[in-house]
C-alpha positions as CSV (number, residue, x, y, z in Angstrom):
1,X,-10.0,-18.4,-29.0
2,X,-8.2,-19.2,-25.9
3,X,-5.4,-16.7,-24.4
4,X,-2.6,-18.7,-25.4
5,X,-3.7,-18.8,-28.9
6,X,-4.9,-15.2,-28.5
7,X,-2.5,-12.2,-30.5
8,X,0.5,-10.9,-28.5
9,X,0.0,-7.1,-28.2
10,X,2.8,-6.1,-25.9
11,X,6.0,-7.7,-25.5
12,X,9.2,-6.8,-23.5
13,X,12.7,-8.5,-25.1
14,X,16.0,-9.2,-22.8
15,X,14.6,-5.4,-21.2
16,X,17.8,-3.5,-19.4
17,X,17.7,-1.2,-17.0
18,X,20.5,0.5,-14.6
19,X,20.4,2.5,-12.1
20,X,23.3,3.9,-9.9
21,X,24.9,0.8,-8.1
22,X,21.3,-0.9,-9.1
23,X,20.7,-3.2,-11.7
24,X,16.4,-2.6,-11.7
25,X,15.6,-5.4,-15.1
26,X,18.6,-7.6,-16.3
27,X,17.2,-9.1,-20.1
28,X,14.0,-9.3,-18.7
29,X,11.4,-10.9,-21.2
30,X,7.5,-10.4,-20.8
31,X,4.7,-11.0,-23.0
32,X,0.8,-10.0,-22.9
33,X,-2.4,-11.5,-25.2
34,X,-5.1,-9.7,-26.6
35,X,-8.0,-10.3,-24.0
36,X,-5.6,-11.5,-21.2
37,X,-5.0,-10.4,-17.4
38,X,-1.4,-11.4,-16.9
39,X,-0.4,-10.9,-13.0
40,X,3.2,-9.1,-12.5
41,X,4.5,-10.5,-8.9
42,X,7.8,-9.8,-7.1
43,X,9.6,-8.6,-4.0
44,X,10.3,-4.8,-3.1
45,X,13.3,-4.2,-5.1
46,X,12.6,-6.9,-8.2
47,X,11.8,-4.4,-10.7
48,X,8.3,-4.7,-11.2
49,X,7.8,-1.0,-11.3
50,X,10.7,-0.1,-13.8
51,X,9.5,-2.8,-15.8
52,X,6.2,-0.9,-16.2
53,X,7.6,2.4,-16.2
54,X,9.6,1.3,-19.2
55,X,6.6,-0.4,-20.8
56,X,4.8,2.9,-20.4
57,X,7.4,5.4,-21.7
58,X,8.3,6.7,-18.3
59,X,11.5,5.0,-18.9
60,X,14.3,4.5,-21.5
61,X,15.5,1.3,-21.5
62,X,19.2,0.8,-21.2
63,X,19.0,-2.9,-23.8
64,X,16.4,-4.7,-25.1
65,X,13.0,-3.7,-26.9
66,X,9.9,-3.2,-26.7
67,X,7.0,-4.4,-29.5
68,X,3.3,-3.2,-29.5
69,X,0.8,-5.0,-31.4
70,X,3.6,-7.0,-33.6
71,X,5.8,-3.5,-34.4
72,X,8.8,-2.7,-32.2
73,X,8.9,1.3,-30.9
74,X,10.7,3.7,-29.2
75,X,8.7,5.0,-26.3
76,X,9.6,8.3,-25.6
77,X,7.2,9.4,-23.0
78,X,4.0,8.5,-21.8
79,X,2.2,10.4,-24.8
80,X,4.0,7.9,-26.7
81,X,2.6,4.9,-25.1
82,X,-0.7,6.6,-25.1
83,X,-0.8,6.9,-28.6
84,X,0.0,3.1,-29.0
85,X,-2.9,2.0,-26.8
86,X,-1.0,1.8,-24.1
87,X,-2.7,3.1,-20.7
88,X,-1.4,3.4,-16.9
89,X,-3.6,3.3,-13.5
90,X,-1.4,4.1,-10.9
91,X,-1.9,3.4,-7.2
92,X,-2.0,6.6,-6.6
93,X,-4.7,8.1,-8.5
94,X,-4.1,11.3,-10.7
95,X,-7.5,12.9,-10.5
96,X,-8.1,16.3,-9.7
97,X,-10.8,16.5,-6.3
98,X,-13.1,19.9,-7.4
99,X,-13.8,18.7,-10.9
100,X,-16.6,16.4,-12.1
101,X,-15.9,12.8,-13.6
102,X,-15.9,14.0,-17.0
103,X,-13.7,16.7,-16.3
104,X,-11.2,14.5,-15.2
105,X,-11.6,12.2,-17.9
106,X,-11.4,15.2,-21.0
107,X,-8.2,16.8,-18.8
108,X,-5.3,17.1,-21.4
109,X,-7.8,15.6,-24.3
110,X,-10.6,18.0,-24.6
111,X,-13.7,18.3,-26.7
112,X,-14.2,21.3,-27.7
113,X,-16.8,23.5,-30.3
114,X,-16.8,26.4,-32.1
115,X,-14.2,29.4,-30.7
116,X,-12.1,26.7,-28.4
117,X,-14.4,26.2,-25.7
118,X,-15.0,22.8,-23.9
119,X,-18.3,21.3,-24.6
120,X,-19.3,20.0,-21.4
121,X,-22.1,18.2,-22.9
122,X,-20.3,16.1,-25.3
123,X,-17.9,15.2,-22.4
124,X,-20.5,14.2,-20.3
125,X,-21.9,12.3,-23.3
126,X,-18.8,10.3,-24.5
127,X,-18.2,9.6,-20.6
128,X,-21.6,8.0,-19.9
129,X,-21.1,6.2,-23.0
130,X,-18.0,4.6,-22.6
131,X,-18.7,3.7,-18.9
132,X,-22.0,1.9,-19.7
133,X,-20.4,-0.4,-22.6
134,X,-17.5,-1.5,-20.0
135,X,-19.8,-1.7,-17.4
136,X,-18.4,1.2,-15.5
137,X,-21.4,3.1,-14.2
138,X,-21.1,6.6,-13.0
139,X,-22.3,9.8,-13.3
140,X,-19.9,12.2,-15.4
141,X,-21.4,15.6,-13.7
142,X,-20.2,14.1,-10.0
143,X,-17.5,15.7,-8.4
144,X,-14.4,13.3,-7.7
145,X,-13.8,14.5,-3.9
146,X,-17.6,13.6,-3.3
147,X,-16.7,9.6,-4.7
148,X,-15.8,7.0,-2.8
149,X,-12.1,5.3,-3.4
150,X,-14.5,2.5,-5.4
151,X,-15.7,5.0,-7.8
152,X,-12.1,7.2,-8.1
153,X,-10.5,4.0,-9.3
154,X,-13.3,3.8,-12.4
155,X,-12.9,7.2,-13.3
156,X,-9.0,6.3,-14.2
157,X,-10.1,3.7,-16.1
158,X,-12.4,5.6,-17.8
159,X,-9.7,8.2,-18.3
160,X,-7.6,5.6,-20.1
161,X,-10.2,3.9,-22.2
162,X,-11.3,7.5,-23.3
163,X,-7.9,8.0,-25.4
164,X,-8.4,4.8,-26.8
165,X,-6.1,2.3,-24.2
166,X,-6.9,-1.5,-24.7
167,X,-3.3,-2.5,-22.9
168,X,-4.0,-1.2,-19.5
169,X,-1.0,-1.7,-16.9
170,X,-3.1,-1.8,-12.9
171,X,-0.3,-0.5,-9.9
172,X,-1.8,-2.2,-6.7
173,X,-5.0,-1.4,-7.6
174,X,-6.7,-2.6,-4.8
175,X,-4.7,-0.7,-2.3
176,X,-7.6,0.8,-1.2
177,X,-10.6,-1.1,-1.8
178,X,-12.8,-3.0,0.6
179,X,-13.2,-6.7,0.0
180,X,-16.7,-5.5,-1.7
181,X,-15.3,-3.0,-3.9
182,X,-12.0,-5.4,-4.5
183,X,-14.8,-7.6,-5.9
184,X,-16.2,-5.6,-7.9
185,X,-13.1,-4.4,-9.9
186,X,-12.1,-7.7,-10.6
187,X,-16.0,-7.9,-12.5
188,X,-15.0,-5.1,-14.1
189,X,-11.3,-6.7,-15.8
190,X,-13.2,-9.8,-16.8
191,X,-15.4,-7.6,-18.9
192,X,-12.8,-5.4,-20.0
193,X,-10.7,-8.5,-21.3
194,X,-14.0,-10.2,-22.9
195,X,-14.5,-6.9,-24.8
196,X,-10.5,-7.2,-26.0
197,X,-8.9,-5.4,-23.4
198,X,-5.7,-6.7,-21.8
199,X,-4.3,-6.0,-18.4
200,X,-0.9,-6.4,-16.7
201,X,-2.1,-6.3,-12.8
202,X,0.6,-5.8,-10.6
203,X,-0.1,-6.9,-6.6
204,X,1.0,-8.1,-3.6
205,X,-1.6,-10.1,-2.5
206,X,-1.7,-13.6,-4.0
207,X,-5.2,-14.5,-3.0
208,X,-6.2,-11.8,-6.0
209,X,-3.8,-13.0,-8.3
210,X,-5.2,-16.6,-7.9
211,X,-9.0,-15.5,-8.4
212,X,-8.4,-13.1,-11.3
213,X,-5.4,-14.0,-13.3
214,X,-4.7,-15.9,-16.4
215,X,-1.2,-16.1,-16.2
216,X,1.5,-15.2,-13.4
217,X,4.7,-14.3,-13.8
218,X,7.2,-13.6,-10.9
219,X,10.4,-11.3,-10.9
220,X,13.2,-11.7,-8.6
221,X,15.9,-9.7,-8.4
222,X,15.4,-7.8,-11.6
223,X,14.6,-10.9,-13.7
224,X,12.1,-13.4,-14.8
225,X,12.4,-16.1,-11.7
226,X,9.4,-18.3,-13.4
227,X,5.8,-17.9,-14.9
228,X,2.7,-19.8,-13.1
229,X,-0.3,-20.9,-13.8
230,X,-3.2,-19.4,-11.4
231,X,-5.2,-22.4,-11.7
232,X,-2.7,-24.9,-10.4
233,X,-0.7,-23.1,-8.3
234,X,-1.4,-22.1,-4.2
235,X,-0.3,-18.9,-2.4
236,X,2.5,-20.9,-0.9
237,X,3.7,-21.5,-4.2
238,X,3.8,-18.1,-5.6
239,X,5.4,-16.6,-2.1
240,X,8.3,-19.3,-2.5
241,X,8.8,-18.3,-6.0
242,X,8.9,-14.8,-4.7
243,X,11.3,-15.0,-2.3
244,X,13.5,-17.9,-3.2
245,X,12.2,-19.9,0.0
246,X,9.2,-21.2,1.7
247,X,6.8,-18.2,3.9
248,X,4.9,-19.3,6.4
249,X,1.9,-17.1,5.2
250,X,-0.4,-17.4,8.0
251,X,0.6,-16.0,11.4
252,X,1.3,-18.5,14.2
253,X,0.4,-17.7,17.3
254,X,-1.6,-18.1,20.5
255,X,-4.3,-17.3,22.6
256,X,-4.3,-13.8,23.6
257,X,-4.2,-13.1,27.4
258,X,-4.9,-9.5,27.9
259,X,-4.9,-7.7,31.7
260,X,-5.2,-4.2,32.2
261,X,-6.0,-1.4,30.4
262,X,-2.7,0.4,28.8
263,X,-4.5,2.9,25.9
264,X,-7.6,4.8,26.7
265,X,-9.3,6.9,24.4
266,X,-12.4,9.3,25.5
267,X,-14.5,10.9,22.5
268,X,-11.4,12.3,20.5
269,X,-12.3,14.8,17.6
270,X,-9.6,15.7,15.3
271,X,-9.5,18.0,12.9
272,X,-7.9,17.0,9.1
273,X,-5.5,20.0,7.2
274,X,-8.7,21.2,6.1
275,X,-10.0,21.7,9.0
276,X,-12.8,19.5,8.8
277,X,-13.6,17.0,11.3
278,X,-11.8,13.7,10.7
279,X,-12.2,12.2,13.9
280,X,-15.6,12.4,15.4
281,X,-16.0,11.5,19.0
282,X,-13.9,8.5,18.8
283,X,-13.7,6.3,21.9
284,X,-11.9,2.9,22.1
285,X,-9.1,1.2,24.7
286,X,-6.3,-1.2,24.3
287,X,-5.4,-4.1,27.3
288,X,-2.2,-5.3,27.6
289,X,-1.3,-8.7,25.9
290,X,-3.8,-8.1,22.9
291,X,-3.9,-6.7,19.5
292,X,-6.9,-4.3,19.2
293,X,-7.1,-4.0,15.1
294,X,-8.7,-1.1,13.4
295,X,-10.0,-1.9,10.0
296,X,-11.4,0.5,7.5
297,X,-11.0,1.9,4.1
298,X,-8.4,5.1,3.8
299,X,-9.6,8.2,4.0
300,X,-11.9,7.9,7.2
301,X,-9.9,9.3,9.7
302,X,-7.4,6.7,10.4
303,X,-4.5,9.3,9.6
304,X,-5.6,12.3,11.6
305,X,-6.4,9.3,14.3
306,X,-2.9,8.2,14.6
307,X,-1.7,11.4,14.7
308,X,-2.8,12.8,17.1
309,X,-2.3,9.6,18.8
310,X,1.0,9.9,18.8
311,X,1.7,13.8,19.2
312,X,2.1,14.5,15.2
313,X,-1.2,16.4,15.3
314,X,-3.6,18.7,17.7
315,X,-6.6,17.1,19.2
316,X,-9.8,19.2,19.1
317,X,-11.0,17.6,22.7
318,X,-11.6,14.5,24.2
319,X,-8.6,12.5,26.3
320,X,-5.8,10.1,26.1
321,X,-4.7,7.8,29.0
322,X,-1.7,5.9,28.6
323,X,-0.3,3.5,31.2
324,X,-2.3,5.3,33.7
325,X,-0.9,9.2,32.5
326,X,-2.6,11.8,31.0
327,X,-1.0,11.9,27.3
328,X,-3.5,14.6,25.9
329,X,-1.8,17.0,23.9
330,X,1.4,15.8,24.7
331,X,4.6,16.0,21.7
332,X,6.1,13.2,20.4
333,X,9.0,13.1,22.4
334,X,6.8,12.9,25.2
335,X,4.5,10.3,24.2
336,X,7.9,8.3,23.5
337,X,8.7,8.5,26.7
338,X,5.5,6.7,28.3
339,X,7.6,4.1,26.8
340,X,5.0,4.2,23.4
341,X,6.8,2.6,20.3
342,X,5.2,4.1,16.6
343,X,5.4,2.5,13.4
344,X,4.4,5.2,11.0
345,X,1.7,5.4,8.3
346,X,4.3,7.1,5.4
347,X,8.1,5.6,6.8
348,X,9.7,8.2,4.7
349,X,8.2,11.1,6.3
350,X,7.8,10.4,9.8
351,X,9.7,7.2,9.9
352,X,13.2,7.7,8.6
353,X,15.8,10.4,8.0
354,X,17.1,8.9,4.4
355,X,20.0,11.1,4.1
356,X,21.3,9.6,7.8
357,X,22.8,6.7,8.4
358,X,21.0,3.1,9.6
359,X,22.9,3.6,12.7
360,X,21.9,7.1,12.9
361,X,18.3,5.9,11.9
362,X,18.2,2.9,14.9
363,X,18.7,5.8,17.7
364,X,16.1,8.5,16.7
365,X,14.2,7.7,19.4
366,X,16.5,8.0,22.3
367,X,19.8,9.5,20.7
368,X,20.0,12.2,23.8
369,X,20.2,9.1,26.3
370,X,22.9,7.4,27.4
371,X,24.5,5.0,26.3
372,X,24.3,7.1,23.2
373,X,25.0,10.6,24.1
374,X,26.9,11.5,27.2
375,X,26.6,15.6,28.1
376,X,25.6,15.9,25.0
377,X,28.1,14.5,22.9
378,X,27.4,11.4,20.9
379,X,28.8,8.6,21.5
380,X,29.5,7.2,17.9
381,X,31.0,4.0,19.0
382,X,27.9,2.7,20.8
383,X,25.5,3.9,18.3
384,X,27.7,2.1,15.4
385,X,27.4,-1.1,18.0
386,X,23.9,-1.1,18.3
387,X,22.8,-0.3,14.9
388,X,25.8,-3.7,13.6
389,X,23.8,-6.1,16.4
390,X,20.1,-4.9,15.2
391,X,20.7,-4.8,11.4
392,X,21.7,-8.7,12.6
393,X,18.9,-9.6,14.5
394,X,16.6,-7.7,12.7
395,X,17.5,-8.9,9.3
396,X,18.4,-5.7,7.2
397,X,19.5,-6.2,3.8
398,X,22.5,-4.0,3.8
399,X,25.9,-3.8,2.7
400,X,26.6,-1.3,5.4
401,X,25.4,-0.1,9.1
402,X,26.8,3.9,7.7
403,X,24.4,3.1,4.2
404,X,21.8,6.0,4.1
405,X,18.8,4.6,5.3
406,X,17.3,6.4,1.7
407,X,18.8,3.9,-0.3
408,X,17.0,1.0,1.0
409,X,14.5,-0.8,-0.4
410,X,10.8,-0.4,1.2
411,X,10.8,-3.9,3.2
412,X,14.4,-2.8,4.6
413,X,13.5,0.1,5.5
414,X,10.4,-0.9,7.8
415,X,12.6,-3.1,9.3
416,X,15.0,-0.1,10.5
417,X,11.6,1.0,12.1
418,X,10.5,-1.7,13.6
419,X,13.9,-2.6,14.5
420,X,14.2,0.6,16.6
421,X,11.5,0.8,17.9
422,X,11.2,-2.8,19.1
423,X,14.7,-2.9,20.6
424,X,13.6,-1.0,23.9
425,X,10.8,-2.0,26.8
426,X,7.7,-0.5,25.3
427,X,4.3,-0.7,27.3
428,X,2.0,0.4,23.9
429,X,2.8,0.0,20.1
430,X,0.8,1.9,17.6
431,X,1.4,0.0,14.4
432,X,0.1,2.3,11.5
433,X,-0.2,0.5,8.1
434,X,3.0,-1.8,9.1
435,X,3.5,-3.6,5.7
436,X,2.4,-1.3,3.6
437,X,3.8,-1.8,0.0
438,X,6.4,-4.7,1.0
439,X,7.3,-8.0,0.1
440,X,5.6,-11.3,1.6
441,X,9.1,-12.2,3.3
442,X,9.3,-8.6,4.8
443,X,5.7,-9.2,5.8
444,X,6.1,-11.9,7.4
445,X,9.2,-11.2,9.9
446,X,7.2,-8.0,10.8
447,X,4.0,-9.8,11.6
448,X,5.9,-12.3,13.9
449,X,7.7,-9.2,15.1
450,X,4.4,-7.7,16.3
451,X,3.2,-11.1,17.7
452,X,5.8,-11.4,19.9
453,X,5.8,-8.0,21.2
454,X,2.2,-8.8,22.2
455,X,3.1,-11.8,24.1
456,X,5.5,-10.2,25.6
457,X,2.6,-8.1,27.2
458,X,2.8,-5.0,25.4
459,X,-0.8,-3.8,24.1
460,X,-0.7,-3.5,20.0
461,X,-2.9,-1.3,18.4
462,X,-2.5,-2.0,14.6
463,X,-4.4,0.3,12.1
464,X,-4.5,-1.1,8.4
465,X,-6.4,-1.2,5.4
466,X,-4.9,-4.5,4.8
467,X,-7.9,-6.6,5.5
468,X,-6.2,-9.8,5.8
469,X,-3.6,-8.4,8.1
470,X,-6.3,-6.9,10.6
471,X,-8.4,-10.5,10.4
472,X,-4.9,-12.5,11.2
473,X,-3.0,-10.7,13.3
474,X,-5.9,-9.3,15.8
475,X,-7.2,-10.3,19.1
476,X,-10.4,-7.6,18.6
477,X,-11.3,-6.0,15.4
478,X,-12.7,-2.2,15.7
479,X,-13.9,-1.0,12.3
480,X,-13.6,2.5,11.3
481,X,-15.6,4.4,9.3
482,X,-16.8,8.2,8.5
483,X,-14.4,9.4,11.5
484,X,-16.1,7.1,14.2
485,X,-15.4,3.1,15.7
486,X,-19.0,1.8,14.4
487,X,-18.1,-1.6,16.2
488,X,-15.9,-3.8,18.0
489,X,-16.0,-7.4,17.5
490,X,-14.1,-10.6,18.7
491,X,-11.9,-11.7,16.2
492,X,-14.3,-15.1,16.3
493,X,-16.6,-12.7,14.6
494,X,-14.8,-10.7,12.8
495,X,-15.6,-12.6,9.2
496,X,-14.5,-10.8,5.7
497,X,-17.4,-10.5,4.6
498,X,-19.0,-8.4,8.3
499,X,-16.1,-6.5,8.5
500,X,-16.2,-5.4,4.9
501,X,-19.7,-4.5,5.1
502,X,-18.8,-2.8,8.1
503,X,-16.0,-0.7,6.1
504,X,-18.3,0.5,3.5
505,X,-20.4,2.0,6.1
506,X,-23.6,-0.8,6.1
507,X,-24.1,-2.8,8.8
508,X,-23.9,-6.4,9.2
């Protein structure tokens, strides 16, 4: 039987939902095959996420309903879903670190035997069941903080399959993934969906949705802007549907032309917040007129790296030279002033004060100089001057320069950054996951952003997990792993498939 003459098991009708001056789904309509993997694209902001949030009871619908497997319910909570089939990976995984797989998996749904007590055995038994008929190896007595991100994702599967899920909603699932392990998930959908499963997979990257997919459809502004198929349509495509215009997806830009040295880094150990050693003997340096990318999977250090980096956390030893000064040790504002620009890892903590205003938000970084503050009194009309010409030539998607910067959507938001921090001479950028979880339009002014800066002959050091961004953007590619720069290769070098192997700790 083919999908399109395959059941409908889920299905979304003229789906309302407001928020506070929002309007998230406007009569969206969505429908999902038994045995199908149907791809949910959109900008930040569409609605992609209250659509599944609805779908999974996390949500009341304003209008519309929902049907499951031909009957139309009320989904009260997630329990509610649950009970229906219905099953939720999100990007963020909800395991707990010092229990084993099966532990995990049994959490909220025990077995238990005579006088209440949790029968480890049997949980350890259903577990190694279910993950060998999906294909899902792994040992239920591991502990979850001793697997790698591969591994965590499986164990949420396995969580969902356990209480009986064959509708199975996938947030960004590859978030984290190398290429390898990327590759590997997507074996593991196909065999879920030839077994009856069916998947909503929501992403931003289009190459995935092209090589896994069996049916695309694309929201825009809170409703259904079209459906695709995978097999005839291109990234370019998709992106344009997207965004309602065409995106120049791959960077443009030229040979670099790097001089002297601007970042130095001598064997810097760093220690995480639990006090283990994150960053072990780390050595690398950044020219001038180059972008030095540093690729690798989450969770080996880039964090604490970056941190300390930038002032945000205490080095253990080694040294940092920056434009020929000593910046070991030194506070943020200080580092700031060596004229180093920062694009943070997690904008809402370290990026943004969301209860200020964008104005407020564009000066952050040199509100106590003048023109902005003169004997120490701010001077609101030149900060309301330059945050009206940046949101302009920046392009933030505002109503207002005095909006909280909070109520933005992601991709505006990293513009505020970047907008700041770009709007001053800067020597060094440290650009820390800069497209993290926003659209292909935001993506794509911030990428040209950072290409300019680097022709402009400041020295770039971008740190992402985004594999594509590392191989496009970058003049060298350092991959991280375990704490430690394991090698440095030209970009000519730098293919997927080395630098992935690279990530996962084997060598090329």
């Amino acid at each position: 039987m083919s999908n399109n003459e395959a059941p409908i098991v889920l299905e979304a009708r003229d789906i309302r939902k407001q928020f506070p001056g929002v309007l998230a789904n406007d009569k969206v309509n969505l429908t999902l095959r038994r045995g199908e993997i149907l791809a949910l694209l959109g900008e930040n902001g569409a609605g992609k996420s209250t659509l599944m949030n609805v779908l999974y009871g996390l949500y009341r619908p304003d209008g519309g309903e929902i049907a499951i497997k031909g009957e139309t319910v009320a989904l009260h909570s997630p329990g509610d879903a649950i009970a229906r089939g219905v099953g939720m990976v999100h990007q963020h995984f909800q395991l707990v670190p010092v229990m084993t797989v099966a532990e995990n998996v049994i959490l909220g749904a025990e077995v238990t035997r005579a006088g209440g007590y949790i029968d480890k055995r049997e949980a350890n038994r259903r577990v190694r069941e279910l993950s060998e008929q999906y294909g899902l190896e792994i040992d239920p007595t591991a502990e979850v903080d001793d697997l790698p991100v591969g591994l965590q994702q499986r164990v949420e599967i396995i969580k969902a399959l356990y209480r009986h899920a064959d509708i199975l909603i996938l947030d960004e699932p590859t978030a984290v993934l190398t290429p390898q392990e990327a590759n590997e998930l997507f074996r593991i959908m196909r065999e879920l969906t030839e077994r009856g499963v069916s998947i909503i997979f929501i992403t931003h990257k289009l190459k995935e949705v092209l090589a896994v997919a069996d049916r695309i459809v694309v929201l825009r502004g809170g409703r259904v802007a079209g459906t695709a198929d995978p097999k005839t349509s291109t990234e370019a495509s998709l992106a344009e549907l997207m965004v309602g215009r065409k995106v120049i997806l791959q960077v443009e830009k030229d040979d670099a032309h790097p001089t002297t040295p601007v970042l130095t880094i001598d064997d810097m150990q760093v220690r995480d917040d639990r006090k283990h050693l994150a960053v072990k003997g780390l050595s690398l340096e950044v020219r001038a007129g180059e972008i030095l990318g540093v690729a690798g999977v989450q969770g080996n250090g880039q964090r604490e790296f970056v941190e300390a980096l930038t002032g945000l956390r205490s080095m253990e030893s080694g040294r940092v030279t920056i434009a020929g000064e000593d910046a070991t040790g030194k506070l943020p504002r200080a580092i700031t002033e060596l004229d180093v620009a920062h694009i943070p890892e997690d904008r809402e903590k370290h990026g943004l004060v969301g209860s200020y205003t964008i104005a407020e938000n564009m000066v952050l970084n040199r509100y106590y100089r003048a023109p902005f503050s003169r004997r120490a009194v701010l001077d609101r009309q030149e900060i309301a001057e330059n945050g009206a010409r940046l949101v302009k030539q920046f392009d933030v998607r505002t109503p207002s320069i005095y909006t909280h910067a909070g109520n933005l959507s992601g991709g505006n938001k990293q513009k505020v950054i970047v907008a700041r921090e770009f709007s001053r001479p800067v020597k060094l950028l440290i650009a820390n996951q800069p497209t993290r979880g926003i659209d292909v339009g935001s993506i794509e002014f911030i990428h040209n952003q950072i290409v300019a800066q680097r022709d402009a002959g400041v020295a770039v050091l971008l740190v992402s997990a985004e594999l594509d961004e590392i191989l496009s953007l970058s003049d060298r590619v350092a991959v991280m792993f375990d704490g430690r720069i394991v090698k440095t290769l030209p970009i000519e070098e730098a293919t997927r498939e080395r630098v992935g192997l690279l990530m996962a700790g084997s060598e090329a």
